[in-house]
N, C-alpha and C positions, 0 to 999 in steps of 0.2 A: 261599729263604725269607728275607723281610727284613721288619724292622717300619715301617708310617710313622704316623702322626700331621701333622694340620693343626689350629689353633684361629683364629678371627676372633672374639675378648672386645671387652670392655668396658674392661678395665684389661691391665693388662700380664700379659703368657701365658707368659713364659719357665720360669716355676716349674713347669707346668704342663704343659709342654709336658717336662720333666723328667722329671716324674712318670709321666708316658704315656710315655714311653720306656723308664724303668725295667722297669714292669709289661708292656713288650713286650722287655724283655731275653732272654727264650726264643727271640725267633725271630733272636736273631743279636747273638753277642759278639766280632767282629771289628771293627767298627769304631762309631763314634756322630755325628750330628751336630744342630746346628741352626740354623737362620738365622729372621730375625726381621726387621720392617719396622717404619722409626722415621723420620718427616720426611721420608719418600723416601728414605731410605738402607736398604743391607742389609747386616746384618750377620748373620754368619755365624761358627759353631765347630763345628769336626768334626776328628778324628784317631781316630787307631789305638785299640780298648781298650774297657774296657766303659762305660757313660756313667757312674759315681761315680767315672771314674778321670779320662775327658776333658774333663767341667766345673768346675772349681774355683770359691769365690766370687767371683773377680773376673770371672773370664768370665756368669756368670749375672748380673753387675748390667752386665755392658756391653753383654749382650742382650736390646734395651730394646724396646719396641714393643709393640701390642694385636693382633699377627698374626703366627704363624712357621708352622713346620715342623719336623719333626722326624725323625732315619730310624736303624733300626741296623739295622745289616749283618752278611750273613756272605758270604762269598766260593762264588761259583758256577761263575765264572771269573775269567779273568784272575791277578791279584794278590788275596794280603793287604796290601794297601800301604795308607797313609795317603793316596798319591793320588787311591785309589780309594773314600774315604768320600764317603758324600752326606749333606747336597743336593748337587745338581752345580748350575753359576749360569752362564748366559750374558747379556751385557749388552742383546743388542738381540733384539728390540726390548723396550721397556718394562725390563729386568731383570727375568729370573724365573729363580727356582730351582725344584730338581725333585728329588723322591725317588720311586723304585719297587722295588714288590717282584714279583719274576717273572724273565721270561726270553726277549728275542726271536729267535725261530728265524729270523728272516730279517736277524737285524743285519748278518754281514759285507758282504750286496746294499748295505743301507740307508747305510752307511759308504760306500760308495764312491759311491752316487749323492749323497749330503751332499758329497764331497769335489769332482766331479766336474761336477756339475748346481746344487747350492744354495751351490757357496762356502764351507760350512764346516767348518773342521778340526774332529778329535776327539783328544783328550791323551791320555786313556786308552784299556785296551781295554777298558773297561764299555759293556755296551748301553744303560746307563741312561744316559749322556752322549749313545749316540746318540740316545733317545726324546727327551731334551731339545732335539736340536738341530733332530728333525726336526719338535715341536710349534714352535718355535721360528719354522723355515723356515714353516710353515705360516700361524702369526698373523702372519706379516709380511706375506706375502702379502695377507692377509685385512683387514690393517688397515693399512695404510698413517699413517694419522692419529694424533694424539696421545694419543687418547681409545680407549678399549677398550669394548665394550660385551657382558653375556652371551651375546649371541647370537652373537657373532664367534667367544667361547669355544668354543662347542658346533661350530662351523661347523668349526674347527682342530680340534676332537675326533675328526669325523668323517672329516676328512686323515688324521689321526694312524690312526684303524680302517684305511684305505685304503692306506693303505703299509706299516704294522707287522701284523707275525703272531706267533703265541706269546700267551705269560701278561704281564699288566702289570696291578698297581693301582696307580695312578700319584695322589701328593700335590705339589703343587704351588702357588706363590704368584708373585704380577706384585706385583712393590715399590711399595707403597703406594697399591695397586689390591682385590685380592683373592686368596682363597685358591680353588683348586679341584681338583678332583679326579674321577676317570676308572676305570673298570675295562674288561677289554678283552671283547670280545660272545659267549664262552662262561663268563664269572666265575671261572675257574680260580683267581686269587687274590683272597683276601677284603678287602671294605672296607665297613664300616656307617658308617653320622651319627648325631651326637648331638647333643641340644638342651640348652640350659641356659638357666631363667627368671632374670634376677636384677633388682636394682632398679631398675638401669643400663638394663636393657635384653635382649635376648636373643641368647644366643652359642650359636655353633655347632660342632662338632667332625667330623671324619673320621679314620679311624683302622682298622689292620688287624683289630682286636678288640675284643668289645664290653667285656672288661676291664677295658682303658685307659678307654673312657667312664664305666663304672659306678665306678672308683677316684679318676677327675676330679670325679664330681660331674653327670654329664651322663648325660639320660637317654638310652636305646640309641630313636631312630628308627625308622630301616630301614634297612637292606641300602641300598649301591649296589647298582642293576641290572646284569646285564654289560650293557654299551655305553651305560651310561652315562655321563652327565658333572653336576658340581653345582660351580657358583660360588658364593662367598660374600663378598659385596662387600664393601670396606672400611666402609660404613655397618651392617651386620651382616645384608643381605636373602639369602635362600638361593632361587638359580635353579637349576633343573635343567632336564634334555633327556636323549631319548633318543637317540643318534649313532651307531646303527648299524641299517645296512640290516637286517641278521638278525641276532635274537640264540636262545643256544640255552643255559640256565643248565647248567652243567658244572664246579661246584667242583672241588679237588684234593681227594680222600678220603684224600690222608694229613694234609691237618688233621686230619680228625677224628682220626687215629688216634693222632698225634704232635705236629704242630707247636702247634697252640693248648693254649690253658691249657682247662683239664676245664670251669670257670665263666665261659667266653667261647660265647654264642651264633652261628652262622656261617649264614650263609642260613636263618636263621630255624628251624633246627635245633641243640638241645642239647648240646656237645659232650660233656659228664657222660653226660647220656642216651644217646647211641651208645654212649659204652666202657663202658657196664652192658649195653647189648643185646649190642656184639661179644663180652662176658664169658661171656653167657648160652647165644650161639650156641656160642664155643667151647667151653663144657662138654658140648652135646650132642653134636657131632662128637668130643670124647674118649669119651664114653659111649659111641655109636656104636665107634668103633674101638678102644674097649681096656676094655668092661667091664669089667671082673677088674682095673682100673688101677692097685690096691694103694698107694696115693697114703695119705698122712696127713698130709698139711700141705699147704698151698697158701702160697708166699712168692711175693710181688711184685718185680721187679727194679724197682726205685726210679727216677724217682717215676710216671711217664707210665703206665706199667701197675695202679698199684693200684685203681684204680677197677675195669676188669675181672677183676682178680685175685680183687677180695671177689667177682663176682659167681660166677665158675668154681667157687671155693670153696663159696660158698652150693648152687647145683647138682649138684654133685657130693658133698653131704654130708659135708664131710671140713673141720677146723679153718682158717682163715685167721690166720696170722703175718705179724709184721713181723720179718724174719730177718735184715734187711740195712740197717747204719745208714750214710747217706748225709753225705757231707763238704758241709756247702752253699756251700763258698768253691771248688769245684771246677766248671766248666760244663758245659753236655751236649756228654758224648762224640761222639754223633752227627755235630755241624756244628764238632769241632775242624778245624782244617787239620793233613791231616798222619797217616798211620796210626800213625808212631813215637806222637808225643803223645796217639793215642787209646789203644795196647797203654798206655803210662806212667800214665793219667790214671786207669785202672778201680780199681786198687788204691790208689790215692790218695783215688779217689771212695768206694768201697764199702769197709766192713767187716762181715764178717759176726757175728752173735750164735750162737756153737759152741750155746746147750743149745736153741737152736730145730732145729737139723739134727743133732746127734748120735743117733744109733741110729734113724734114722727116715727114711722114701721119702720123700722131698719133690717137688712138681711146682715148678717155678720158671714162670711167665707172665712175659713179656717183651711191650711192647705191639707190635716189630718186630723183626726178626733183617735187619739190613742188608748190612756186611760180617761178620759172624760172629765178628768179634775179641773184642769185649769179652763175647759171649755163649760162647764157650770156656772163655772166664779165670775166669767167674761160674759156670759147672757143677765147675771145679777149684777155685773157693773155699769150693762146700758140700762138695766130697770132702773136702776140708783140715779141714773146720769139723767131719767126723763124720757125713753123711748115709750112708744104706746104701745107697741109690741116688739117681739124681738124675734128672728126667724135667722135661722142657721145653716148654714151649705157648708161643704165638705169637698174639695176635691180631690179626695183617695176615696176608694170602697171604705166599709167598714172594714177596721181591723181586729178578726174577729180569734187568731191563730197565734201560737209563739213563732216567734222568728228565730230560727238555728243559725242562719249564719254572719252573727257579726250584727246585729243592731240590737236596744236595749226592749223588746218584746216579749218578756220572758215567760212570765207567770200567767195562764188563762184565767182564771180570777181576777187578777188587774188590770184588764180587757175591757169597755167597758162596753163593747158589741158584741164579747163572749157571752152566746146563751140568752143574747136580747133582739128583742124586734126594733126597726126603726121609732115606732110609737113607744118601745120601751125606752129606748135610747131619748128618746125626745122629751118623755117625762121626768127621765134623771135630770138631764140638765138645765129645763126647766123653759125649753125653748117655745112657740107659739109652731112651727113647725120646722122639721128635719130634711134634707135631701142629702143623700150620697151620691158620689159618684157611681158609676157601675163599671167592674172593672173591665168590661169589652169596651167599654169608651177610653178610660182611663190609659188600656193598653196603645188602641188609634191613634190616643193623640201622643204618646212616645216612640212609637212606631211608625216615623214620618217616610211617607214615601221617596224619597231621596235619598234617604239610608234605612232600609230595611230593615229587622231583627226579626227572625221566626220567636223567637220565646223570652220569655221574661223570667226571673224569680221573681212570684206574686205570693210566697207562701205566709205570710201574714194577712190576707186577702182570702184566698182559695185554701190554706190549708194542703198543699201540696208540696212535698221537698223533691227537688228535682234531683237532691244527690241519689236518691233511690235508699236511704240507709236508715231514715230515722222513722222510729218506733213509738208505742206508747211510752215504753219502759225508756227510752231516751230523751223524752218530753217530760216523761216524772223526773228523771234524776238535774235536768235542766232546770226544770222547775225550782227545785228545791235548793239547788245551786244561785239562781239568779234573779229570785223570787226579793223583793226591799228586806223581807224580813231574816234575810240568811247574807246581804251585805256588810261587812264590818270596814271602817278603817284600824288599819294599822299604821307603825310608823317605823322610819327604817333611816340609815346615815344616808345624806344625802349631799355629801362630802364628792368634790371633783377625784374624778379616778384615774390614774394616769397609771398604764399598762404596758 
């Protein structure tokens, strides 16, 4: 999970391109960066940190230009390094940079035929330097000439389909040419456009949430298509194409459940609206299994959960509380690196309010139960606070599978549903009793009749990769790769670069 943003304005985008990144800060506080196009030069800043930490004002007035990019990261593999922020920038042809969020299951092949067959080295182990190299390899081929044209774009799009496998929504600019961008032919990761009319003229945006466009100023378009691709010339004209042979729309359904913001729309589906249905569904599956539930309060584990917590609570007739006050200078636990810094980070994040949970059953709703650390610590903070019992909901299935494409699920062992029953899971964390979602509910209520979707990516759920590719032997070497205990940081210059 990574955020990007592109703009092609009228006047200069850096501020803006800021500001979209800010408001895509949730899907990833490991790294920041941005580059920008100015006279045919690129310039470029990116390092380690959250973006109010890695742009200062001198950097935002030397990143000049009416055209950038923008990306934050969090680590899937590899490093937390400053090597490893994007954009990643290779010089030929044209100069282009490139930000993606996802994950390609076939990069180690793709690395070695770049090193082997196309001539070019990779610095990192990020797969997104390989996507870059091998769009790269690709428009060279295709274009030979000085001159770039959109349909050469769309033509390297369709290489790109043809050699890469996995999740990619790829943002991307040719220096002093245009901005484009690409998603890969099942949509697993999300990217919409957005228009903006101004006096100037009219500008356009790409970006992993509609969010970011609606906090810009910019109205939400549509959807990139999976296997799409849209250019957006340096004059401000927006071309599209569709660049793959088959496409078969299949978001990640743990956006909805986690990664986006509740007021970001995602394949033309509500994400608010979901986590009021998943709320709704989950209250009937507790009624179903624990009539007599003797619940008197419904508390939300902060923040991702309260939208279905009101609705559980509404359902099940019983008070909805804010139990639990939330530190906002602390980030989500979720996509820290590192299990130490998540067990440290819960008690720093959360405090509880003792006269909401004293002498009283509480159900706690959690939007996910991942590794199960920080949901232990949270059932032992309302014992501490005075609850007479503590009971736990969940509105995702259990996550019981690594996730290949692009979210931080890595190691089966750090699962904490891997290889456990509910009653297992319930005794880890210490709860009075457990309910999951299930994920034929789970799917209904993202699946809203008004906009349809036949399939989801559920493979951290189900254990099914929809790209048809991944193996044991590619789940061990992931493992081992993205396992806490195989994370390192590094550190690297993280000096403005002007190109």
């Amino acid at each position: 999970m990574c955020g990007i943003i592109g703009i092609v304005g009228r006047d200069a985008v850096n501020h803006r391109l800021y500001d979209g990144l800010t408001l895509l800060q949730h899907r990833g506080q490991d790294a920041a960066g941005i580059a920008t196009s100015h006279d045919g030069r690129l310039l470029l800043r990116k390092s380690a940190g959250l973006v109010r930490d890695v742009f200062s004002a001198e950097h935002m007035q030397r990143l000049q230009g009416n055209m950038g990019i923008g990306h934050v990261r969090y680590p899937t593999a590899g490093t937390s390094a400053m090597a490893e922020a994007q954009p990643f920038y290779v010089n030929s042809p044209y100069g282009i940079v490139m930000g993606h969020n996802g994950n390609l299951t076939n990069a180690e092949q793709l690395q070695k035929e770049l090193f082997e067959s196309d001539l070019r080295h990779i610095n990192t182990r990020s797969d997104s330097e390989v996507l870059l190299n091998v769009f790269a390899h690709e428009l060279q081929a295709l274009s030979p000439s000085k001159s770039v044209s959109p349909e050469q774009i769309f033509a390297t799009v369709s290489q790109v389909h043809q050699r890469c496998n996995g999740a990619y929504a790829v943002i991307g600019m040719l220096v002093g040419r245009g901005v484009f961008a690409f998603r890969d032919p099942l949509g697993i990761r999300p990217a919409v456009i957005g228009i903006r009319h101004t006096d100037s003229g009219t500008e356009y945006a790409v970006t992993s949430e509609s969010v970011a466009l609606q906090g810009l100023g910019f109205t939400r378009l549509r959807d990139v298509a999976p296997g799409e691709a849209v250019y957006i010339d340096v004059e401000g004209n927006l071309h599209s194409r569709q660049c793959a042979e088959t496409t078969d729309l299949s978001p990640c359904i743990f956006e909805y459940v986690y990664l986006a913001r509740p007021d970001s729309i995602i394949d033309n589906v509500s994400v608010y609206k979901s986590r009021l249905r998943m709320g709704e569904k989950l209250a009937k599956k507790i009624l179903r299994e624990r009539p007599e539930h003797a619940v008197d309060v419904v508390i939300p584990i902060p923040d991702t959960s309260r939208t279905s917590a009101m609705e559980v609570a509404f359902h099940l007739g019983v008070k909805y509380r804010e139990g639990f006050i939330k530190n906002r200078y602390i980030g989500r636990t979720f996509i820290m690196p590192g299990q130490q810094l998540r067990k440290k980070s819960v008690r720093q994040k959360l405090s509880p309010i003792d006269l909401e949970f004293a002498g009283k059953n509480v159900l706690l709703v959690d939007d996910s139960i991942v590794r199960g650390t920080t949901s232990g610590q949270i059932v032992q903070m309302a014992r501490d606070a005075g609850a007479k019992k503590v009971f736990m909901a969940s509105a995702a299935p259990p996550v019981r599978f690594p996730n290949v494409y692009g979210i931080d699920m890595p190691a089966s062992e750090e699962l904490i549903a891997h290889g456990r029953t509910v009653e297992d899971i319930q005794t880890v964390i210490g709860a009075d009793w457990l309910v999951y979602q299930d994920l034929e509910d789970l799917i209904e209520a993202v699946r809203y009749d008004k906009h349809p979707i036949d399939t989801f990516e559920s493979c951290c759920f189900n254990g099914e990769y929809i790209t048809g590719d991944v193996d044991q032997h590619y789940l061990d070497s992931l493992q081992a790769n993205r396992a806490d205990s195989a994370k390192k940081t590094q550190t690297g210059n993280d000096d403005l670069v002007v190109l």
